[in-house]
C-alpha positions as CSV (number, residue, x, y, z in Angstrom):
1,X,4.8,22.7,-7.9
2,X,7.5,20.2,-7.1
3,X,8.8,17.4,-9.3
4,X,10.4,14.5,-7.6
5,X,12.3,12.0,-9.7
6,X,13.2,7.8,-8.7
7,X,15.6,5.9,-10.5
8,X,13.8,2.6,-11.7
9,X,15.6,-0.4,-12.7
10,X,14.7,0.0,-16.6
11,X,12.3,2.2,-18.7
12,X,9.8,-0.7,-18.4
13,X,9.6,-0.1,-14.4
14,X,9.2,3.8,-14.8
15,X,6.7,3.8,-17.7
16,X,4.7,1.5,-15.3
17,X,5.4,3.4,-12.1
18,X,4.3,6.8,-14.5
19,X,1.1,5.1,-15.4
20,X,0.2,3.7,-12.2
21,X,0.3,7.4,-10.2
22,X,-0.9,8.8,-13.3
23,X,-4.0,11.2,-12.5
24,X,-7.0,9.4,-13.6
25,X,-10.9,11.5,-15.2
26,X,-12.0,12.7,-11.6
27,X,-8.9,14.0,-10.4
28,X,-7.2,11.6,-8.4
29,X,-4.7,8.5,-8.2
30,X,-6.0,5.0,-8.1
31,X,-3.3,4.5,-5.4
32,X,-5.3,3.2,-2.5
33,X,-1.9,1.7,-0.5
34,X,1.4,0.3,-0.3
35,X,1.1,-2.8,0.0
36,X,4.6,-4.0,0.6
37,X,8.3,-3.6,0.2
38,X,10.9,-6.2,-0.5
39,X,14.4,-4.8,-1.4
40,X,14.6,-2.4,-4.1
41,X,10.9,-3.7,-5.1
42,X,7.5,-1.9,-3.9
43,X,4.5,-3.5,-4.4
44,X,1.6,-0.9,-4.7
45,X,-2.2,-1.8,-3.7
46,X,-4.7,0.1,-6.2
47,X,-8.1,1.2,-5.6
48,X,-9.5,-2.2,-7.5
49,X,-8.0,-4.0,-5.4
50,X,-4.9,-5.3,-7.6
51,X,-1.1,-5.0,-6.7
52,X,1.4,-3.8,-8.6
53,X,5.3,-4.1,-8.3
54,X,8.1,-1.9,-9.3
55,X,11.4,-2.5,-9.3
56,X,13.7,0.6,-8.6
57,X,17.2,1.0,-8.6
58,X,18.1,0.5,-4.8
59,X,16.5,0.9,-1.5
60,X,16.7,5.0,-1.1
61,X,14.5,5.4,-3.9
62,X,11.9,2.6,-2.5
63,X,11.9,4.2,0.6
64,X,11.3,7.7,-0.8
65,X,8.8,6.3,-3.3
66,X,6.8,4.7,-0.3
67,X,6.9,7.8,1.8
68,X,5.3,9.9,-1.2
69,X,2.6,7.5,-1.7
70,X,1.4,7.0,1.9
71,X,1.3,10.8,1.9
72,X,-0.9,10.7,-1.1
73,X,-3.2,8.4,0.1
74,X,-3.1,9.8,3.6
75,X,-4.4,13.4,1.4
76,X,-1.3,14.9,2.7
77,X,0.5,15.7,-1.0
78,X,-1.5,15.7,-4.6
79,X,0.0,14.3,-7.5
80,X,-0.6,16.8,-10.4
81,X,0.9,15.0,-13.3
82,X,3.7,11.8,-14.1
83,X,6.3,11.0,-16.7
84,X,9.4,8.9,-17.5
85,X,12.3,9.8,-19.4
86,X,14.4,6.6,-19.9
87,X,14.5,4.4,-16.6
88,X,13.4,8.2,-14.9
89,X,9.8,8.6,-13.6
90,X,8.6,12.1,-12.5
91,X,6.1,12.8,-10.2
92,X,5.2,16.7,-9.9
93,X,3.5,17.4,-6.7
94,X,1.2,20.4,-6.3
């Protein structure tokens, strides 16, 4: 197991990023897609069909954050579990 942090811009931003990777009844991440990327904003596309934007501290962890997700939608990397301590969210990797 693996646990990557990214720096949000407030606790608001990483509770939100936590819940929207958070591992859902049947096992996976409603993640379908990133959708776009603006800055130190990333706009995720979920399985429903809505977007979603977080606002991280800088570019570095956008760019990060967007290669993790591709990844998991790609079925490359499984998210196990997520979290946020403070403007912090945790993504463990299995």
């Amino acid at each position: 197991m693996k646990t990557i942090k990214f720096e949000c811009d407030d606790r608001y931003e990483a509770e939100k990023l936590a819940g929207l990777v958070s591992i859902q009844k049947d096992d996976t991440v409603y993640v379908d897609d990133v959708a776009a990327v603006v800055g130190n904003e990333i706009v995720i596309k979920l399985k429903d069909r809505s977007s979603h934007a977080i606002q991280l501290k800088d570019k570095e962890n956008v760019d990060r954050l967007k290669s993790l997700l591709l990844a998991v939608v790609e079925g490359k990397i499984r998210i196990l579990s997520s979290d946020f301590s403070g403007s912090v969210a945790e993504i463990t990797l299995g």
